[in-house]
C-alpha positions as CSV (number, residue, x, y, z in Angstrom):
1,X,55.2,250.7,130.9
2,X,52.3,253.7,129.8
3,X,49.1,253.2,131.0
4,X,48.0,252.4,127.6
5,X,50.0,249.4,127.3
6,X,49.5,248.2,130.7
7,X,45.8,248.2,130.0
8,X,46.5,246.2,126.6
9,X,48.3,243.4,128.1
10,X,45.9,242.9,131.0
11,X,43.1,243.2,128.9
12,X,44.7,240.5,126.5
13,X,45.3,238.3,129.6
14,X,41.9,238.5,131.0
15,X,40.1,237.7,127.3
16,X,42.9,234.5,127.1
17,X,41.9,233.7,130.8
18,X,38.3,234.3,129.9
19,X,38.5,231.7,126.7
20,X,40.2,229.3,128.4
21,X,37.6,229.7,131.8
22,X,35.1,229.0,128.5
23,X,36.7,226.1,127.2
24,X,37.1,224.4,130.2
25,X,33.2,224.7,130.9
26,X,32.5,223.4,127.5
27,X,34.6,220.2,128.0
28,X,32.9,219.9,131.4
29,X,32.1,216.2,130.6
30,X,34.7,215.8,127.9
31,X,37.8,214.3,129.2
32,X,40.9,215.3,132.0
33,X,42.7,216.1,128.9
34,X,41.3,218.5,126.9
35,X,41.3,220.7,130.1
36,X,45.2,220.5,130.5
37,X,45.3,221.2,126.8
38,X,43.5,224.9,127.4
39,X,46.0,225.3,130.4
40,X,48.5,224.6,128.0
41,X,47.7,227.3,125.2
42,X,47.6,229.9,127.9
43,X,50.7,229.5,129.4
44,X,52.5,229.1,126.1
45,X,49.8,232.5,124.9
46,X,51.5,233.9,128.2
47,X,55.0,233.1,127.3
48,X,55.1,234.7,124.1
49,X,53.7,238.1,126.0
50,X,56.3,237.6,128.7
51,X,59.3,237.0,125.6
52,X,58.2,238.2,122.0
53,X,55.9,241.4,123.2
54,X,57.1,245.1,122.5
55,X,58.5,246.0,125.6
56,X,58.9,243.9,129.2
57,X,55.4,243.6,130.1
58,X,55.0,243.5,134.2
59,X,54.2,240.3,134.5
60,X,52.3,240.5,138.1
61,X,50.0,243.2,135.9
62,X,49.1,240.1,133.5
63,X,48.4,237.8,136.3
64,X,46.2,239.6,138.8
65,X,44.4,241.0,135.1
66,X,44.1,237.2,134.0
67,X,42.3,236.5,137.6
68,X,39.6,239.0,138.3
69,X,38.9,238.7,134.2
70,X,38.3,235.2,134.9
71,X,36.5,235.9,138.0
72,X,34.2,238.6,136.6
73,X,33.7,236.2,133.6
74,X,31.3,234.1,135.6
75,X,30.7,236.0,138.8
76,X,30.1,240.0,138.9
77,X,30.8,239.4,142.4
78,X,33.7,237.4,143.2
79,X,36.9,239.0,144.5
80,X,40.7,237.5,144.6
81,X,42.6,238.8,147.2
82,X,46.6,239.0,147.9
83,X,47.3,237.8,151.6
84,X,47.6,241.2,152.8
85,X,44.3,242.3,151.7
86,X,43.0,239.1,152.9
87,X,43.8,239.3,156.1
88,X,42.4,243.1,156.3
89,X,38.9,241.3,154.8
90,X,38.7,239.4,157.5
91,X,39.9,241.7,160.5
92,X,37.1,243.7,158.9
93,X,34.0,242.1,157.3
94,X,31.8,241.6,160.5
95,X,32.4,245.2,161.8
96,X,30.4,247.8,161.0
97,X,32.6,251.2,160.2
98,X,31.8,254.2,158.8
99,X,31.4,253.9,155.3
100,X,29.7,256.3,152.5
101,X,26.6,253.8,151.8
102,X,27.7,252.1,148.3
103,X,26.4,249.0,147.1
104,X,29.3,247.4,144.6
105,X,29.5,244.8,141.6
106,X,32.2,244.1,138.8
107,X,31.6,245.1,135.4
108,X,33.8,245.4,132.1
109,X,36.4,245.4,134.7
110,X,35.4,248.0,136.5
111,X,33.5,248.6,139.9
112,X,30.2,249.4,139.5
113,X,27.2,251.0,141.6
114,X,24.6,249.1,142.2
115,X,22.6,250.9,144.8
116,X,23.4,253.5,147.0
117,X,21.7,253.2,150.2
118,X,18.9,256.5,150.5
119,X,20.5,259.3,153.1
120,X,24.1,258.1,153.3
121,X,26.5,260.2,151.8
122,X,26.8,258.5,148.2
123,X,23.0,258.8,147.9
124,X,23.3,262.7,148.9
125,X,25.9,263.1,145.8
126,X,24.0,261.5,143.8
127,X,25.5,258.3,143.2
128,X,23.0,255.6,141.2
129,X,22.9,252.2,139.1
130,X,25.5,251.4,137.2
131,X,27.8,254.0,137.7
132,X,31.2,253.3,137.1
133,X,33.7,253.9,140.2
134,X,36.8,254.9,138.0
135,X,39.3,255.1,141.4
136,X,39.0,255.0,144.6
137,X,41.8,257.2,147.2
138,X,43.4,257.8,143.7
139,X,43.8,254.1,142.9
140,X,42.1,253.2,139.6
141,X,39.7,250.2,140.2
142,X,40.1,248.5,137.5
143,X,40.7,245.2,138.0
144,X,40.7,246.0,141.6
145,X,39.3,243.0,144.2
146,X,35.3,244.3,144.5
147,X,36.1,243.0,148.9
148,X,39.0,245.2,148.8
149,X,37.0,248.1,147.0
150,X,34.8,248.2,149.7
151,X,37.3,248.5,152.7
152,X,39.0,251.4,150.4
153,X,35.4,252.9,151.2
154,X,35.6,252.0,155.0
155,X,37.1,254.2,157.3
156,X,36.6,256.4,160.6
157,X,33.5,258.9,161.0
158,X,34.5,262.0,159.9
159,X,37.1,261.3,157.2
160,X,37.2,262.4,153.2
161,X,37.3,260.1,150.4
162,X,38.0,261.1,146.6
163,X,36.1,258.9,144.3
164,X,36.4,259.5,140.6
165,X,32.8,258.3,139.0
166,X,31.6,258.0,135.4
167,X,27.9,258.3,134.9
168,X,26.3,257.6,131.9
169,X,24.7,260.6,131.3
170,X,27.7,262.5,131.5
171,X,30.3,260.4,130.5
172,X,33.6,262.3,131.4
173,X,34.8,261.5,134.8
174,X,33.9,263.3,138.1
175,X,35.7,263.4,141.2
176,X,33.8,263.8,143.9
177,X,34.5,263.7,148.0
178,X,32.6,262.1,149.9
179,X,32.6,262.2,153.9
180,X,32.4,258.7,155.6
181,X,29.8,258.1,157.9
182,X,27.3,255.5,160.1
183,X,25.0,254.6,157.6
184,X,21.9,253.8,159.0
185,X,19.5,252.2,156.7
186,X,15.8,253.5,155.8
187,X,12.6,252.9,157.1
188,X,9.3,251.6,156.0
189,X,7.1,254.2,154.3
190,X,4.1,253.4,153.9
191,X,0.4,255.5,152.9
192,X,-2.9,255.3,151.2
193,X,-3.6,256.0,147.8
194,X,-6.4,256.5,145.3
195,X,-8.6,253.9,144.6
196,X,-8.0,252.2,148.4
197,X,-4.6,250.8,147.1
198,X,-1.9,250.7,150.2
199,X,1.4,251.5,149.5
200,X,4.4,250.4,150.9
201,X,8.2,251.4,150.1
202,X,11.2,249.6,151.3
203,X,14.2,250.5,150.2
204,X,16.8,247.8,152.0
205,X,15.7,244.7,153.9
206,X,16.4,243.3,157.7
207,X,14.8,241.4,160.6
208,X,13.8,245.2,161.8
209,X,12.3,245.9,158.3
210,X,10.3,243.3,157.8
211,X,8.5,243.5,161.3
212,X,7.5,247.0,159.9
213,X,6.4,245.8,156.3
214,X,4.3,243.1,158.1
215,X,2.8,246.1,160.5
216,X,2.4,248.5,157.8
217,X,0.0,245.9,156.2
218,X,-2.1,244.9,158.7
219,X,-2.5,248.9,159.5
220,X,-3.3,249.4,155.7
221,X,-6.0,247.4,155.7
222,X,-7.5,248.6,158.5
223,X,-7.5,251.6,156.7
224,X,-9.4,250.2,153.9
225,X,-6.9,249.1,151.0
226,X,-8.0,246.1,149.2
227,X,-5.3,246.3,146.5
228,X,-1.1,246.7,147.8
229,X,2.1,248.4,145.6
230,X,4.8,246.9,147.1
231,X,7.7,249.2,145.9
232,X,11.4,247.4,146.2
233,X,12.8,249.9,143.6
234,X,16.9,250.4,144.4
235,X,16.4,247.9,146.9
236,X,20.0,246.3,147.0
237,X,20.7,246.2,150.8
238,X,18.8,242.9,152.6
239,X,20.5,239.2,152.3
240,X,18.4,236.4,150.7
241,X,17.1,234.9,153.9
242,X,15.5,238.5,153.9
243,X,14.0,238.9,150.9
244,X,12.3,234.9,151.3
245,X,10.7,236.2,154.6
246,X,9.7,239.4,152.5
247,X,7.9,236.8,149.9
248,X,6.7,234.8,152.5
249,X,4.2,237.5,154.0
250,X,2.4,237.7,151.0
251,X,2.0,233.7,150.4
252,X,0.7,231.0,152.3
253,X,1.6,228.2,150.0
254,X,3.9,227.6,147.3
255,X,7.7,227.3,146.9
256,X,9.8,230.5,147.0
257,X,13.0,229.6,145.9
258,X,15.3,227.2,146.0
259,X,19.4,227.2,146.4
260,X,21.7,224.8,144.3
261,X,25.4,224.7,143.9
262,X,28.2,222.2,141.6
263,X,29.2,221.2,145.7
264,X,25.9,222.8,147.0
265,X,23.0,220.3,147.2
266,X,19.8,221.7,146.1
267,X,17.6,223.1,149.4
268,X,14.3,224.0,148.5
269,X,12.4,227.2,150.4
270,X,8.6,226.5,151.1
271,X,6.3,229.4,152.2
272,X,5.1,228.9,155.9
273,X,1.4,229.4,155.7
274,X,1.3,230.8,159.6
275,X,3.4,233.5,158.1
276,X,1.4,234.5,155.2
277,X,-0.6,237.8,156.6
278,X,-2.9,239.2,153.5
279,X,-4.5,237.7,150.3
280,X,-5.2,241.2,149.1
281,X,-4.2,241.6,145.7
282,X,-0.1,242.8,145.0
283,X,1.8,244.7,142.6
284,X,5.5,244.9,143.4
285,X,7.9,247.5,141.6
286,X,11.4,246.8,140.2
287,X,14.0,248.4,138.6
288,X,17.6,248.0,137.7
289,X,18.5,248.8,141.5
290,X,16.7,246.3,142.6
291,X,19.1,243.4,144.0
292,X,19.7,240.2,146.1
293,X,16.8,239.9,148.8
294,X,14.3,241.9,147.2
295,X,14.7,240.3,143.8
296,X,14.1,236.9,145.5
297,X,10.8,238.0,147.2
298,X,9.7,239.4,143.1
299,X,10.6,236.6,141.2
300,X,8.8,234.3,144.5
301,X,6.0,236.6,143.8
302,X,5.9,236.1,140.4
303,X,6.1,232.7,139.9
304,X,3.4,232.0,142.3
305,X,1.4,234.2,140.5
306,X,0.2,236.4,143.5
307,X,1.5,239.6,142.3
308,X,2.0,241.5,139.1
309,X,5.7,242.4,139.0
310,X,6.0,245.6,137.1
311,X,8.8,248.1,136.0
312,X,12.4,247.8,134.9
313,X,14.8,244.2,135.3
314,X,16.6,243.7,138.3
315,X,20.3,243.9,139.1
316,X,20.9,240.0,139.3
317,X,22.2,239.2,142.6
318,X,21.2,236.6,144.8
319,X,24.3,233.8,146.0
320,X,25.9,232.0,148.3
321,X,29.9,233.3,148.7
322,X,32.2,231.6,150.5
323,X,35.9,232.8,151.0
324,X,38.5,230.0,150.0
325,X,41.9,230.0,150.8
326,X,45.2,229.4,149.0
327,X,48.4,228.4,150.2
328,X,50.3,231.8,149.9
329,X,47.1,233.1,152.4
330,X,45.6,234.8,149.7
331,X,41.8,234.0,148.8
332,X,39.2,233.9,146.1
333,X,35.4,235.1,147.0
334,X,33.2,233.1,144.7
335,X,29.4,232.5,144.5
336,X,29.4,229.0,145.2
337,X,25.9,228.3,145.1
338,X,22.7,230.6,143.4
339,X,19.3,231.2,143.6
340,X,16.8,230.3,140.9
341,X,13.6,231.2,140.1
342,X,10.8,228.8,140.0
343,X,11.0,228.6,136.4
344,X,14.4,227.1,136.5
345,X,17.1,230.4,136.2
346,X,19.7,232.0,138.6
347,X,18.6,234.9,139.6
348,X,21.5,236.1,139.6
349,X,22.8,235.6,136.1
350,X,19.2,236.6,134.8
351,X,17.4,239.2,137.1
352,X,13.7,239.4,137.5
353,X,12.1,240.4,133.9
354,X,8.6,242.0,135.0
355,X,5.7,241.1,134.0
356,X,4.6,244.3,132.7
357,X,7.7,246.7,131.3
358,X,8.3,250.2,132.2
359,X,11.3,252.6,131.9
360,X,11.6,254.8,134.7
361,X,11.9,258.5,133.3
362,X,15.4,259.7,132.8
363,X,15.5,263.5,133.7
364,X,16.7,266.1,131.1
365,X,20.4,266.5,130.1
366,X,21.5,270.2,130.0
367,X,24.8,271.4,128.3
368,X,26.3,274.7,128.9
369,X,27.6,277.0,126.0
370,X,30.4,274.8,125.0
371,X,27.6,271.7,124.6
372,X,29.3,269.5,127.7
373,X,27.0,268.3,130.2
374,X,26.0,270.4,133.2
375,X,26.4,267.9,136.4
376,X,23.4,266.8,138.0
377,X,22.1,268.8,141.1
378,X,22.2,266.5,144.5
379,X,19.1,264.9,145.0
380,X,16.9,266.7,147.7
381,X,16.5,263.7,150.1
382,X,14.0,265.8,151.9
383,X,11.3,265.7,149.3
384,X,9.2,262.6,149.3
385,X,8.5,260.5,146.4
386,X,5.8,262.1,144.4
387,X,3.7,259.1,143.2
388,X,1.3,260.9,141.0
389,X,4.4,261.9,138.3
390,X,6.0,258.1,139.1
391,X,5.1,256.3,135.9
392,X,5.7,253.1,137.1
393,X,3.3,253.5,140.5
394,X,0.8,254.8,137.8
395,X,1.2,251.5,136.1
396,X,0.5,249.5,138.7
397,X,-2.5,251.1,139.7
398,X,-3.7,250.4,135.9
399,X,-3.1,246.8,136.3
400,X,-4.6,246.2,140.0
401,X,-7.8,248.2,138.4
């Protein structure tokens, strides 16, 4: 079977799967019945494929299409994994290998970026938001398990890996190598700027990283600063007992978040006030790389109206997974329970909308002689962040006055 026809019976399966994982919500309180009766068109929608279609389709395509498209229909981050790739999940998921620093989610199908962590190899090629992850070792991701993508990415120090990427500035894919390696995650930057406003710029989240957010305060107002950026802009590496900590230095009262699931019983997070360590006022940055702990500490922010949130939505990712096992040994990876927002949303179906809206600047496009796109240079991780030209840092200042 071509490619072509592959990808049109397992994108038929997954819509099918997709309308009936849509009916079934809809007659959540209808009764027993009208669920079976879903289950019932699909198989006899699958049937017809299996018998009447143009040629034999491979049926073990449909399926595995049919489950991560219903999956990725209501979680971006859920994975279903054969037994064999189960069993490598968890021989591997608490060890820490070499790895090229990617961040992943599920989109249209596809493995998407959503942050690559600053100084590990992906971040050196210039990997960002939202780029599309096309194959991995030569294997096209599409509807490839997002837990099994990320062992593909695992390996020893040392070692290649061929990625094929689309970006969407230059839309025609790109395969780049990439050279595995012990990512270490950033540090805390931190300096004074105009106006006596202390900034601070975290760009992942752990116990380690918040000790030096909470020292970089107190030493910034030592200094003087009666006004704080915090900048959590393609922040997308820190778990959501990181990112309530985070929130919690900069309240002293007030709820944070809370967690909720169908089997999950709602536990709501209360700022400690001995862990609240300024009342200056705050202006935390966002953007679309901005994911799981860090967008809990915004929205918590936010909704307590301490701090102005300012600059692009979030990612939307902040859940409790839990691996559950079938009888064949294989497994589904599922959010089981979310966070929401002190207004009443899940963050992660939602994101964090700022307060005050603004696009980061894209840089320039330039085509060569025959008008295709010339690839983008690698960043120059060297260089610090020059906040004068940052529109988004000029922003803030603005709104803190």
């Amino acid at each position: 079977m071509t490619s072509r026809i592959k990808y049109f019976v397992v994108s038929s399966s997954t819509c099918l799967t997709v309308l009936l994982l849509a009916g079934s919500v809809i007659s959540k309180g209808a009764s027993q019945d009208d669920t079976f009766k879903h289950i019932g068109v699909f198989s006899e929608v699958v049937h017809y494929i299996e018998k009447q279609y143009v040629e034999e389709p491979d049926m073990k395509s449909v399926t595995l299409g049919a489950l991560d498209g219903m999956l990725e229909a209501i979680d971006p981050f859920a994975s279903y994994l054969n037994a064999d790739q189960y069993r490598d999940y968890l021989k591997n998921k608490d060890a820490r290998r070499p790895d090229v620093g990617l961040v992943l989610s599920k989109r249209y199908g596809m493995v998407v970026v959503v942050d690559a962590i600053p100084g590990s190899p992906a971040a050196k090629a210039g990997f960002s938001t939202n780029d599309m992850i096309e194959s991995i070792k030569g294997v096209a991701t599409r509807d490839m398990p997002l837990a099994y993508a990320g062992l593909l990415l695992q390996g020893d120090s040392g070692t290649d890996i061929d990625l094929s990427v689309v970006r969407a500035r230059h839309p025609e894919p790109q395969t780049v190598k990439l050279t595995r390696a012990n990512v270490v995650l950033p540090g805390i930057d931190s300096k004074m700027l105009p106006g006596d406003v202390g900034y601070i710029d975290v760009n992942s989240l752990s116990s380690a990283h918040l000790k030096d957010v909470s020292d970089a305060v107190k030493q910034l107002q030592k200094n003087g600063a009666k006004k704080l950026i915090l900048d959590v802009r393609y922040c997308g590496v820190g778990t959501p007992e990181d990112g309530i900590a985070l929130a919690n230095l900069f309240l002293k009262s007030g709820r944070i978040t809370y967690l909720k699931g169908q089997r999950v019983t709602q536990q709501n997070f209360d700022a400690d006030p001995a862990k609240g360590i300024t009342d200056l006022p705050v202006a935390v940055l966002t953007n679309r790389g901005t994911a799981d702990g860090a967008e809990i500490a915004a929205s918590a922010l936010l909704g307590n109206k301490r701090a102005q949130v300012i600059g692009e939505r979030t990612y939307g990712d902040a859940a409790q997974r839990k691996a559950l096992t079938m009888d064949d040994g294989s497994a589904i990876i599922l959010s089981v329970a979310k966070y929401y927002t002190l207004d009443g949303k899940a963050i992660q179906d939602t994101g964090v909308i700022p307060s005050t809206v603004v696009a980061e600047a894209e840089p320039p496009v330039n085509y060569d002689e025959n008008g295709e796109p010339v690839p983008e240079a690698k960043p120059q991780e060297t260089q610090p962040k020059k906040l004068e030209d940052d529109p988004v840092v000029k922003k803030a200042l603005e709104v803190l006055g």
